[in-house]
Backbone and ligand atoms as CSV (ligand in chain L), in Angstrom:
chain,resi,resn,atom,element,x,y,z
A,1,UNK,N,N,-16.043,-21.052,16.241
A,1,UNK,CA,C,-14.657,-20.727,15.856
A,1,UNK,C,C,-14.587,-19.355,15.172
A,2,UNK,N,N,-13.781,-18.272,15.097
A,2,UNK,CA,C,-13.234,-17.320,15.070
A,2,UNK,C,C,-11.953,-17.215,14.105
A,3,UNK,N,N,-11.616,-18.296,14.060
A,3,UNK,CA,C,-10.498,-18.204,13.217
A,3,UNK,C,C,-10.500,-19.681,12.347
A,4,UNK,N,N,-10.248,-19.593,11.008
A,4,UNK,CA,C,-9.990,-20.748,9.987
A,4,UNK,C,C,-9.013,-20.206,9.346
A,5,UNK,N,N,-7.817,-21.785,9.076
A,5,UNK,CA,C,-6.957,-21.794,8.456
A,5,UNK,C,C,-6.968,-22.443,7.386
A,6,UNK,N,N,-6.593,-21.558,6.055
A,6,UNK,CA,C,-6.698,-22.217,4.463
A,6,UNK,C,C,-4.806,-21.807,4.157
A,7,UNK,N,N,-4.619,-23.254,3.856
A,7,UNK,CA,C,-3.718,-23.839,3.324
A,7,UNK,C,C,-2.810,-22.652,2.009
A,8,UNK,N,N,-3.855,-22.108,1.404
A,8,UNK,CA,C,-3.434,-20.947,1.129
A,8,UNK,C,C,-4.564,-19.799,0.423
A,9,UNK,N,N,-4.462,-18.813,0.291
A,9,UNK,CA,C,-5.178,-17.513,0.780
A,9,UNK,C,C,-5.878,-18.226,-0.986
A,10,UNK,N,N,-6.143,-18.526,-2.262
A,10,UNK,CA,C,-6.535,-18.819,-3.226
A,10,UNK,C,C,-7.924,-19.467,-2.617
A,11,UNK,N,N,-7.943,-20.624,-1.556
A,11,UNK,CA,C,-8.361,-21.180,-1.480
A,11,UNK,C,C,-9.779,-20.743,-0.405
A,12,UNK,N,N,-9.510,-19.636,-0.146
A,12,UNK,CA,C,-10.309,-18.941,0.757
A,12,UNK,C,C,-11.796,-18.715,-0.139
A,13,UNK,N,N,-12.973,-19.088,0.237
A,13,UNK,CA,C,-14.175,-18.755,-0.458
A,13,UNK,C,C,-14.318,-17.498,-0.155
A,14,UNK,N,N,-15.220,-16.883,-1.820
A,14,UNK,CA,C,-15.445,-15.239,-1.165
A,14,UNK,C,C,-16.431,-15.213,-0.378
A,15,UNK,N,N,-17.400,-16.273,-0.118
A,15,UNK,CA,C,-18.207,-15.889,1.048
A,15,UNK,C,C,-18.058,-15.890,2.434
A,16,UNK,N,N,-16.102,-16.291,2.806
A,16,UNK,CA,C,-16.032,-16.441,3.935
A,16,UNK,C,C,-15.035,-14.929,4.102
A,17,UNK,N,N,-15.087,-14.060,3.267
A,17,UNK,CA,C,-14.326,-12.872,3.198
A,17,UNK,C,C,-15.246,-11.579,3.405
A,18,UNK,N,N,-15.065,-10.971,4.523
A,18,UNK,CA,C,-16.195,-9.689,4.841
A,18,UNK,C,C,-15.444,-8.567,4.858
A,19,UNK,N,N,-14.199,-8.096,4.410
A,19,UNK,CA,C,-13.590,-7.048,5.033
A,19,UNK,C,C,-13.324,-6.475,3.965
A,20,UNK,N,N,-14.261,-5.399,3.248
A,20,UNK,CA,C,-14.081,-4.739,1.747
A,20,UNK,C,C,-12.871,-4.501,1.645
A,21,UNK,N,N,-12.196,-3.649,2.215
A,21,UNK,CA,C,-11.347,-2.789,1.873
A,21,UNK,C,C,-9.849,-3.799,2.315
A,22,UNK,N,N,-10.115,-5.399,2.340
A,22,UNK,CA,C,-8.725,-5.662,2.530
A,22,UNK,C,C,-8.799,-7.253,1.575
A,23,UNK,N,N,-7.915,-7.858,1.329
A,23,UNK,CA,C,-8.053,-8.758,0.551
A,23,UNK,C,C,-7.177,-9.932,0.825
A,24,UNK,N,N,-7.822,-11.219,0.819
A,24,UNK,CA,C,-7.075,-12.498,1.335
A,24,UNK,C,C,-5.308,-12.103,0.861
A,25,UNK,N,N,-5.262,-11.940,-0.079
A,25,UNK,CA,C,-3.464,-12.456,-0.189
A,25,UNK,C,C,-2.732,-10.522,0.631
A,26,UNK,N,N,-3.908,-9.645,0.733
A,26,UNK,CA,C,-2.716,-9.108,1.541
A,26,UNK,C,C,-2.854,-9.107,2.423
A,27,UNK,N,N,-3.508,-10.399,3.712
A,27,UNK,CA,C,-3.544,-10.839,5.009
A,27,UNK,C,C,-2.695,-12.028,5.123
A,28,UNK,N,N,-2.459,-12.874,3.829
A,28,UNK,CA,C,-1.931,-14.217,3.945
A,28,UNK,C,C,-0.463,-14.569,4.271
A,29,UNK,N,N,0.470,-15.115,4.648
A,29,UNK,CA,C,1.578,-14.746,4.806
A,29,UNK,C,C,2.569,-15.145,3.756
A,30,UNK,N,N,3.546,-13.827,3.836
A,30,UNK,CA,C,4.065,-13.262,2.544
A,30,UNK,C,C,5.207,-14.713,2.002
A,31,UNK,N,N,5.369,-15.344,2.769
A,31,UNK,CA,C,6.253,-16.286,2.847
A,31,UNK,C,C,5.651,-17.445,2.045
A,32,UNK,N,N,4.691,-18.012,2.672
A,32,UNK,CA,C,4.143,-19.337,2.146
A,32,UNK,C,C,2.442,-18.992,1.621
A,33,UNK,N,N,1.810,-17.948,1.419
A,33,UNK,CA,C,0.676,-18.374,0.871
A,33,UNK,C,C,-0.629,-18.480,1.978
A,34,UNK,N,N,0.099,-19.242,3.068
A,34,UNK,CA,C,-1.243,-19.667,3.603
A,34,UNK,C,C,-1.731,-18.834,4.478
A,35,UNK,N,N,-2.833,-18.799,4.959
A,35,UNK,CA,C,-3.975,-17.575,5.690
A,35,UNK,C,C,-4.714,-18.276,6.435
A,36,UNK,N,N,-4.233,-17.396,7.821
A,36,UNK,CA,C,-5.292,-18.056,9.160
A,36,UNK,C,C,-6.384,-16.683,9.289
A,37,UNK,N,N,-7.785,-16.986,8.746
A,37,UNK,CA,C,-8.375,-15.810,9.282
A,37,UNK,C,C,-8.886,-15.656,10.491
A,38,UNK,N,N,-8.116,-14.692,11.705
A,38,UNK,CA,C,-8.460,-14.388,12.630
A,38,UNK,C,C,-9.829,-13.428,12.517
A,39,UNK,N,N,-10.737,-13.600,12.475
A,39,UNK,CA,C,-12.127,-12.574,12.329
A,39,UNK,C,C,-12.355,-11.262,13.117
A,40,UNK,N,N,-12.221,-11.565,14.713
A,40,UNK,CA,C,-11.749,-10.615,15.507
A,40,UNK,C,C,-10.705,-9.586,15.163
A,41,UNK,N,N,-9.861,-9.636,14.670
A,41,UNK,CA,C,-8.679,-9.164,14.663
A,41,UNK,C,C,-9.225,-7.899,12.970
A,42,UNK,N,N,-9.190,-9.145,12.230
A,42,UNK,CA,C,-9.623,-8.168,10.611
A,42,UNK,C,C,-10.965,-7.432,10.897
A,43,UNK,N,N,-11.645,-7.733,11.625
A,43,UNK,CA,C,-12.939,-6.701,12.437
A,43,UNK,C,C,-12.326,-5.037,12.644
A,44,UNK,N,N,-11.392,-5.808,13.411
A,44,UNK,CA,C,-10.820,-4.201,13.806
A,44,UNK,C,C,-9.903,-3.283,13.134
A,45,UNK,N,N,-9.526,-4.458,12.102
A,45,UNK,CA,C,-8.636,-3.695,10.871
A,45,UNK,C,C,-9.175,-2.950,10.499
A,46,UNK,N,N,-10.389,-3.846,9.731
A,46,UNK,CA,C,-11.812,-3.093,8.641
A,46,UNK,C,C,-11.790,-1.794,9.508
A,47,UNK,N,N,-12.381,-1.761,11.358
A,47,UNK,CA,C,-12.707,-0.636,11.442
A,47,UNK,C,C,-11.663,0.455,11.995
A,48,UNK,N,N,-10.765,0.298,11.773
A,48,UNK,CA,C,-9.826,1.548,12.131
A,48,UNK,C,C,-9.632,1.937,10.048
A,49,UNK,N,N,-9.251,1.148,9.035
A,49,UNK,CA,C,-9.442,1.591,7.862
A,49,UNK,C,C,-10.898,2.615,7.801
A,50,UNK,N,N,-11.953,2.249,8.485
A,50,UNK,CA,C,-13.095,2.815,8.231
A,50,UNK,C,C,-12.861,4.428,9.055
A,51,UNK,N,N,-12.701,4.190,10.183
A,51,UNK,CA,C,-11.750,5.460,11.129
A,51,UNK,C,C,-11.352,6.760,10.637
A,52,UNK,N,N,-10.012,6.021,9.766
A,52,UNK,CA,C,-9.630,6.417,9.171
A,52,UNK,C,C,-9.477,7.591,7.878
A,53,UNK,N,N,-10.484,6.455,7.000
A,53,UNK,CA,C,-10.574,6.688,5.786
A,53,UNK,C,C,-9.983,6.821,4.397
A,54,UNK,N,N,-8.993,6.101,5.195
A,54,UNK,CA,C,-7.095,5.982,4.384
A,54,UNK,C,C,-7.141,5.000,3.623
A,55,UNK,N,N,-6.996,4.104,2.995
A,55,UNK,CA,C,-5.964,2.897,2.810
A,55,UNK,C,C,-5.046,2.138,3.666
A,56,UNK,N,N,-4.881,1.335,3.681
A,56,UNK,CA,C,-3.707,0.905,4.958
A,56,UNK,C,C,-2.752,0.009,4.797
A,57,UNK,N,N,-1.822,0.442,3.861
A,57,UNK,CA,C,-1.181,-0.185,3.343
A,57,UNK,C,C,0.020,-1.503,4.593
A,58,UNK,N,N,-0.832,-2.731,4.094
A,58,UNK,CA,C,-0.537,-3.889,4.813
A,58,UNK,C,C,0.867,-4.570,4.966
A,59,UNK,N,N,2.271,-4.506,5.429
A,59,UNK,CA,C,3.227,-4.750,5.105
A,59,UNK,C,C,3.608,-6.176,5.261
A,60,UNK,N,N,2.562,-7.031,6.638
A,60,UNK,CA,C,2.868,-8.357,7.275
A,60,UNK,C,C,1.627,-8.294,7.834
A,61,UNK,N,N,1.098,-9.326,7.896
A,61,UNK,CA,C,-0.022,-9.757,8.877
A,61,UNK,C,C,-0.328,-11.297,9.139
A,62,UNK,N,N,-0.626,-12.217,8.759
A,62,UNK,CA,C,-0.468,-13.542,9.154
A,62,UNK,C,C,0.729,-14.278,8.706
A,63,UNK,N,N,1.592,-14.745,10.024
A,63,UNK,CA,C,2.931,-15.190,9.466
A,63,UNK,C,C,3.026,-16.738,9.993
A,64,UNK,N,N,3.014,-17.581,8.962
A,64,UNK,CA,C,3.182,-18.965,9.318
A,64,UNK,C,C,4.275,-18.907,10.103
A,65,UNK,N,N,4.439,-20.082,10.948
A,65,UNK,CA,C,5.740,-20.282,11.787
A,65,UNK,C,C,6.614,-20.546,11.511
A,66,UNK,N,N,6.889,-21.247,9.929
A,66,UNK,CA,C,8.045,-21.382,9.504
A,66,UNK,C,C,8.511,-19.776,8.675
A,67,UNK,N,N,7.722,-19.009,8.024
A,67,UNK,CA,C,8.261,-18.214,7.923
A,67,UNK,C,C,8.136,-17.053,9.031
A,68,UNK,N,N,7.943,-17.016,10.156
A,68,UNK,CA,C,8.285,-16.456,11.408
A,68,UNK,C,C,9.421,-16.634,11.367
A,69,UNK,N,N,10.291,-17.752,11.163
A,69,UNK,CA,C,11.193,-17.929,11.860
A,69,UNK,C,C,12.103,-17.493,10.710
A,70,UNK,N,N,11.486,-17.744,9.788
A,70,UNK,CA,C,12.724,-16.970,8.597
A,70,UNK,C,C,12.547,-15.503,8.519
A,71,UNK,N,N,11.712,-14.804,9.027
A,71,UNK,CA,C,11.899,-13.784,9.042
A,71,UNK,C,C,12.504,-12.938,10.242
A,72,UNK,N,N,12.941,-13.930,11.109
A,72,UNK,CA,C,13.352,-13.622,12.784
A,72,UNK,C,C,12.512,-12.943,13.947
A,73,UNK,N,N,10.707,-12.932,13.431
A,73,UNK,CA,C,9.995,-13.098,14.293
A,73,UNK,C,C,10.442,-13.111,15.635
A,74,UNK,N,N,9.537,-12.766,16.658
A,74,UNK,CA,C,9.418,-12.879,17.794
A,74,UNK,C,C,8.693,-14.255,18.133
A,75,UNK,N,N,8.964,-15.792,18.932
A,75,UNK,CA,C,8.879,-16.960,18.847
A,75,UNK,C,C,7.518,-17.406,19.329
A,76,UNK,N,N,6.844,-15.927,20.180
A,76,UNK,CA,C,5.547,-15.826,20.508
A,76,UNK,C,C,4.754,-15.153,19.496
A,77,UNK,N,N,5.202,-14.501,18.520
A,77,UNK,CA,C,4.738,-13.248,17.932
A,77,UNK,C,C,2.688,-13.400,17.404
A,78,UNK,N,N,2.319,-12.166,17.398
A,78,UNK,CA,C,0.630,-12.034,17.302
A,78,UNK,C,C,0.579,-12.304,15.906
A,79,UNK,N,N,1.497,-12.100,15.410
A,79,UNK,CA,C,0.870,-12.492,13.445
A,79,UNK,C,C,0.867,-13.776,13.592
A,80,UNK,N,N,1.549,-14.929,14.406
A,80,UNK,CA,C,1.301,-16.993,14.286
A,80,UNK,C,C,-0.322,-16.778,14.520
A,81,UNK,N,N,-0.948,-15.737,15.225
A,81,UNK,CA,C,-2.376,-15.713,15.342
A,81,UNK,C,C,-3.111,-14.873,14.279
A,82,UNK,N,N,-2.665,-14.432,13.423
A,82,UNK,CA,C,-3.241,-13.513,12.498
A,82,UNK,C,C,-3.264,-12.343,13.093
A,83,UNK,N,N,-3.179,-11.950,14.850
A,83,UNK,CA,C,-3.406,-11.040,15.444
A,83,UNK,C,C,-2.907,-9.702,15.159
A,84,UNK,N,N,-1.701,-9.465,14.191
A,84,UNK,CA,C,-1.213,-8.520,14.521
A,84,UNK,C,C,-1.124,-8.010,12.775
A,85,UNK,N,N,-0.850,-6.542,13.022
A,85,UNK,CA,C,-0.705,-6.333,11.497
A,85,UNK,C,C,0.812,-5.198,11.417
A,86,UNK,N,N,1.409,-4.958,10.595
A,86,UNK,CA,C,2.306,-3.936,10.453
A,86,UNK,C,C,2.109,-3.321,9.438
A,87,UNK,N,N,1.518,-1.821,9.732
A,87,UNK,CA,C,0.749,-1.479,8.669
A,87,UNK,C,C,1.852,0.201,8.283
A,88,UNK,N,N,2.345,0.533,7.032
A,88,UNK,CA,C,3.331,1.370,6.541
A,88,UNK,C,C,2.590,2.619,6.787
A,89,UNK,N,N,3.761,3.706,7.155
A,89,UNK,CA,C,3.089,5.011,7.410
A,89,UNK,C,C,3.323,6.069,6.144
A,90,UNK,N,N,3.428,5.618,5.270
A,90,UNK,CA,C,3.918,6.352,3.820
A,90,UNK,C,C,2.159,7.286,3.750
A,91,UNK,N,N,1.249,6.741,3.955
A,91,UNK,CA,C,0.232,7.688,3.970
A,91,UNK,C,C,-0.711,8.098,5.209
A,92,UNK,N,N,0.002,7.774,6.506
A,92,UNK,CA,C,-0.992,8.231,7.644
A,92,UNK,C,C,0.524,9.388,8.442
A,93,UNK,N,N,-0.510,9.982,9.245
A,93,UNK,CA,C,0.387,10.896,10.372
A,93,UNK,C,C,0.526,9.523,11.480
A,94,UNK,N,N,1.773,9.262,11.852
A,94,UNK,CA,C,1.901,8.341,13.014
A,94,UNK,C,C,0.615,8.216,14.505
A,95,UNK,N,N,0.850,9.522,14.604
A,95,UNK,CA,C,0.006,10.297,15.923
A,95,UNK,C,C,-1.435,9.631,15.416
A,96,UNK,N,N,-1.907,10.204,14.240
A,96,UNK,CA,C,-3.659,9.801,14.575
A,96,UNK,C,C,-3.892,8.104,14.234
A,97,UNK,N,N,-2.711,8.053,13.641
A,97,UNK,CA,C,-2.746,6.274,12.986
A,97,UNK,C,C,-3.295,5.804,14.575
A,98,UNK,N,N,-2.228,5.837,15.554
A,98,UNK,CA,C,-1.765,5.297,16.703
A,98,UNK,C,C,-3.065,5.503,17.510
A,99,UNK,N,N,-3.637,6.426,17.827
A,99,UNK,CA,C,-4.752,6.949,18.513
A,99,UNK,C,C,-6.179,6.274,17.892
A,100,UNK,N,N,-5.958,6.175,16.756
A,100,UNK,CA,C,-7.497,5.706,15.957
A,100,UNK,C,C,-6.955,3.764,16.375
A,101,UNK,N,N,-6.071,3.833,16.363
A,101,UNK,CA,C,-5.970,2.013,16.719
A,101,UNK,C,C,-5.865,1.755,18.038
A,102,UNK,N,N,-5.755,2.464,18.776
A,102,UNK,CA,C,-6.249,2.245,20.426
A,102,UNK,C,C,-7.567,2.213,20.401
A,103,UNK,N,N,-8.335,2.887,19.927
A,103,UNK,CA,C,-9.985,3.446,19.910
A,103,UNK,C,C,-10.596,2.597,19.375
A,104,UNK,N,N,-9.798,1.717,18.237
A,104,UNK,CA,C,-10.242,0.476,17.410
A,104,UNK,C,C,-10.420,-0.716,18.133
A,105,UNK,N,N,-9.370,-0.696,19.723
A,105,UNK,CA,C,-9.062,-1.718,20.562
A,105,UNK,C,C,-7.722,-2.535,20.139
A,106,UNK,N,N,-6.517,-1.661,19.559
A,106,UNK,CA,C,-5.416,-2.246,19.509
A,106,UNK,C,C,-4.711,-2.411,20.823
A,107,UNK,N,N,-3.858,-3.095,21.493
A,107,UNK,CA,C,-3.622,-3.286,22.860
A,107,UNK,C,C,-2.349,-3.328,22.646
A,108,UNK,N,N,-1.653,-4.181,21.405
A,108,UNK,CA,C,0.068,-4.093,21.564
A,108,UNK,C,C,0.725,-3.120,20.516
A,109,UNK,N,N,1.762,-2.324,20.853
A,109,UNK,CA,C,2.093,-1.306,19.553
A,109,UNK,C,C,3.640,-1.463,19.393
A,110,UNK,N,N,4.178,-1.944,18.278
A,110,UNK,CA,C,5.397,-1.689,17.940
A,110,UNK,C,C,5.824,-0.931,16.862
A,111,UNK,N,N,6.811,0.311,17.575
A,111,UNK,CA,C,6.966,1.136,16.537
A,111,UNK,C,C,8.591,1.147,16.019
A,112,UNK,N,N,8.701,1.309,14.574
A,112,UNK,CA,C,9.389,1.129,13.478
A,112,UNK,C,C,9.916,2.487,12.233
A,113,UNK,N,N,9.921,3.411,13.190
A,113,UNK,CA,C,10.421,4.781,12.536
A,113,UNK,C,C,11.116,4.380,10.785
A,114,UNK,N,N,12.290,3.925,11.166
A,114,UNK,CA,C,13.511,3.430,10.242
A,114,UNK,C,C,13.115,3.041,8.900
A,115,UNK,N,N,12.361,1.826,9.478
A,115,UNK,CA,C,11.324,0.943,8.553
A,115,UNK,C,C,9.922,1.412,7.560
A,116,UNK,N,N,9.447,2.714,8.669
A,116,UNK,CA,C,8.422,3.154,8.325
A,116,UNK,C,C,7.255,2.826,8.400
A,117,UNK,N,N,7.281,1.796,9.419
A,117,UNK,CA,C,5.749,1.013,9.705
A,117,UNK,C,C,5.346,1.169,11.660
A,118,UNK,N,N,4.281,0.912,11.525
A,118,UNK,CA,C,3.954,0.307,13.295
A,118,UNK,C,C,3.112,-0.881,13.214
A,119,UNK,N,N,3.584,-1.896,14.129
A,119,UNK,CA,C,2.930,-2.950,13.695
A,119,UNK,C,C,1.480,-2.990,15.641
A,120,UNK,N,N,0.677,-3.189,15.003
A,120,UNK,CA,C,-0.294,-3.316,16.354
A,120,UNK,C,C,-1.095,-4.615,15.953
A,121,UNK,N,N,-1.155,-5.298,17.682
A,121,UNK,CA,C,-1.563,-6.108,17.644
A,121,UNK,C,C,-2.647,-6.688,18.509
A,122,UNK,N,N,-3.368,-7.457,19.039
A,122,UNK,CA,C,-4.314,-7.823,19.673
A,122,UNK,C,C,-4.195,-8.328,21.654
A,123,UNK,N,N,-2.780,-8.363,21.225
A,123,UNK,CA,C,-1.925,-8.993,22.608
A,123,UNK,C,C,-1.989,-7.891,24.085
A,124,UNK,N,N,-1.410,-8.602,24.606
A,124,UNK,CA,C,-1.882,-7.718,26.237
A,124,UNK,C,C,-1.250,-6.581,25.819
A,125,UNK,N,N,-1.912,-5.346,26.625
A,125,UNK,CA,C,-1.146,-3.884,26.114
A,125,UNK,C,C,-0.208,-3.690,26.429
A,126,UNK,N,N,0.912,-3.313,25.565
A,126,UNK,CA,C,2.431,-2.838,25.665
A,126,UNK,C,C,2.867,-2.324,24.451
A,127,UNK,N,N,3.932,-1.796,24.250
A,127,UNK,CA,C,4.401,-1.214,23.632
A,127,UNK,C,C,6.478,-0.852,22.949
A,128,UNK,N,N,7.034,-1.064,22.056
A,128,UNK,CA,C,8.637,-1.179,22.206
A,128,UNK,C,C,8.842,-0.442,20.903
A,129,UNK,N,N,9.837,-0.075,20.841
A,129,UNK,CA,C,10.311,0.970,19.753
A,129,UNK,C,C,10.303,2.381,20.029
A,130,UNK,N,N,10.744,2.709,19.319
A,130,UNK,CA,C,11.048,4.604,19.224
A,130,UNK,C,C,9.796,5.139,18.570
A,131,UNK,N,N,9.529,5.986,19.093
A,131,UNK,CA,C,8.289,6.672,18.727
A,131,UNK,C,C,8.707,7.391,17.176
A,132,UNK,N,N,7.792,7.765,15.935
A,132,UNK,CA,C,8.211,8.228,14.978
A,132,UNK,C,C,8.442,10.030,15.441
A,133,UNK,N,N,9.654,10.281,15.024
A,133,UNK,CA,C,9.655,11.847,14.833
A,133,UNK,C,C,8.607,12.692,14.346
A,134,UNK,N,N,8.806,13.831,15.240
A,134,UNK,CA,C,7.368,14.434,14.190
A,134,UNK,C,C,7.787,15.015,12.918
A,135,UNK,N,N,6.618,15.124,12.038
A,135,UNK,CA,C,6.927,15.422,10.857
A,135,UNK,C,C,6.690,16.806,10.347
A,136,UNK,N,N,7.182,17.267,9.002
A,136,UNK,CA,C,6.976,18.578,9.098
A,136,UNK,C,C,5.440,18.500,7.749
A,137,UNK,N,N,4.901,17.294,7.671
A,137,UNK,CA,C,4.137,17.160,6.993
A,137,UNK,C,C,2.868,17.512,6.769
A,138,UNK,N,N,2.794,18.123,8.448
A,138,UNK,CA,C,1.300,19.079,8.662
A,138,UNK,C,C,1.457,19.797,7.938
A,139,UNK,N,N,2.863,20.740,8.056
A,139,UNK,CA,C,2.512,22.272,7.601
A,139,UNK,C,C,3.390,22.092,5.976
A,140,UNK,N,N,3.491,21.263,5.358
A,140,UNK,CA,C,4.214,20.920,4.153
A,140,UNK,C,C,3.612,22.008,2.884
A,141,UNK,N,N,2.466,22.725,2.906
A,141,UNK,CA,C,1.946,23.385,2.065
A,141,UNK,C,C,2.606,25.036,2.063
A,142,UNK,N,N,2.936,24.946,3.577
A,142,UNK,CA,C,3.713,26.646,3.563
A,142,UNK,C,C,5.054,26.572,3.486
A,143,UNK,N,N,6.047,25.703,3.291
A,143,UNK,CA,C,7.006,25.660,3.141
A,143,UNK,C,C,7.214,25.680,1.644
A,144,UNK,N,N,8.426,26.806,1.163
A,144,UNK,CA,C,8.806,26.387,-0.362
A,144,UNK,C,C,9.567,25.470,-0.755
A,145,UNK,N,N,9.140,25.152,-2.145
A,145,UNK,CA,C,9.714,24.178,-2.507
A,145,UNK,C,C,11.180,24.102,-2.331
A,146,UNK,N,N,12.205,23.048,-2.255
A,146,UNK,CA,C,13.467,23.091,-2.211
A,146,UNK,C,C,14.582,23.581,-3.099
A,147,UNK,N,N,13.618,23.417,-4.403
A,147,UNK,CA,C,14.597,23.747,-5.536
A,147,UNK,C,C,14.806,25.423,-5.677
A,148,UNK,N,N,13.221,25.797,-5.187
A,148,UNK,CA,C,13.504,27.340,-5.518
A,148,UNK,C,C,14.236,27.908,-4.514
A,149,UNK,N,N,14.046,27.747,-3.278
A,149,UNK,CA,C,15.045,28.130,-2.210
A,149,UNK,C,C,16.467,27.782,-2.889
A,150,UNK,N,N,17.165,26.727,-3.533
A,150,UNK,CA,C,18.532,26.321,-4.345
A,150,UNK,C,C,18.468,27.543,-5.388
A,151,UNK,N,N,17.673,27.787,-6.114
A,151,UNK,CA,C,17.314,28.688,-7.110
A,151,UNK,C,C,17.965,30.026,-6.724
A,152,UNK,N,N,17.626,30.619,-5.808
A,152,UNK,CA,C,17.415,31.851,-5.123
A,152,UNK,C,C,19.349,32.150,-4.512
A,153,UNK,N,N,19.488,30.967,-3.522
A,153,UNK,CA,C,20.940,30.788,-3.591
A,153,UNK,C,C,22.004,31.214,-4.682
A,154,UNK,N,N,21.507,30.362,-5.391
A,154,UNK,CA,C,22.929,30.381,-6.731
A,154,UNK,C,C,22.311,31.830,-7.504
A,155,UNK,N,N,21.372,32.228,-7.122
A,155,UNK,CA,C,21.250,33.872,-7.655
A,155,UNK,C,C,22.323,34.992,-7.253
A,156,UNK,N,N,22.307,34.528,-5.673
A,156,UNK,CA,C,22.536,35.385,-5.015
A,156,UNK,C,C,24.095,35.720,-5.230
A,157,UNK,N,N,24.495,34.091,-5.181
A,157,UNK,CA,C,25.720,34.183,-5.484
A,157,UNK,C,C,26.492,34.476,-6.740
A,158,UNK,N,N,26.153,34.442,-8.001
A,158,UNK,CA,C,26.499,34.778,-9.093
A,158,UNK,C,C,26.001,36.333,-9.501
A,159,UNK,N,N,25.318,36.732,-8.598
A,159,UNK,CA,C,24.795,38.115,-8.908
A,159,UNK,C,C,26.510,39.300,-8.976
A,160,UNK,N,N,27.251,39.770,-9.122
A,160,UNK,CA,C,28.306,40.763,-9.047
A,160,UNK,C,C,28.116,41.706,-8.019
L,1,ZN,ZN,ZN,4.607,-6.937,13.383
């Protein structure tokens, strides 16, 4: 077996926990507590975090079925399997997130601009959502700050 389900993520022994950099309650579902560990799946978490070298900040990942359904889930959805994760882009570039989780062996990708997350999952490959805009966050170091550009304005204009 590949996957065990604990009633809730407390109850999880640490010797059945291998994935440093992630931790039972932020795999467990946010709703009720309880945690199916898919092993396969947090394998590939661990190694796209490792990929990476980021953090990966976890937004949803195992969703019991009753709170699937309170959260309006999809009625098949990969998190009833632990499979899937929706992980926030507040600290990755969309582009290499997306590319390092294909390479990891992610197969399903849903993207969430609005929201700020992409959720990938283990399921046959496909893909739905709007791709994130690009950002101007590459080059964020040569751009001036906003205030002084405002600064410079109200100079100009109060100057006589
Ligand atoms: Zn998701």
């Amino acid at each position: 077996m590949t996957t065990t389900f604990h009633r809730h993520w407390r109850d999880v022994p640490e010797s059945a926990w291998r994935w440093p950099n992630f931790s039972p309650a932020e795999i467990a579902c946010r709703g009720t507590g309880k945690l199916l560990i898919n092993e396969p799946a947090l394998d590939k978490l661990q190694a796209l975090r490792d990929r990476l070298g980021k953090p990966l900040i976890v937004r949803s990942a195992y969703r019991s079925p009753e709170h699937n359904r309170a959260v309006g889930g999809a009625t098949r959805s990969k998190h009833l399997d632990g499979a899937a994760f929706d992980i926030a882009m507040a600290n990755h570039d969309p582009v290499a997130f997306e590319a390092a989780a294909r390479e990891v062996g992610f197969r399903g990708f849903g993207f969430y601009p609005r929201s700020g997350f992409i959720h990938v999952d283990l399921g046959p490959a496909r893909q739905w959502g709007e791709r994130f805009p690009v950002r101007e966050t590459a080059f964020a170091e040569e751009t001036p700050p906003a205030r002084e550009v405002l600064a410079e304005r109200r100079l100009l204009v109060t100057k006589p």
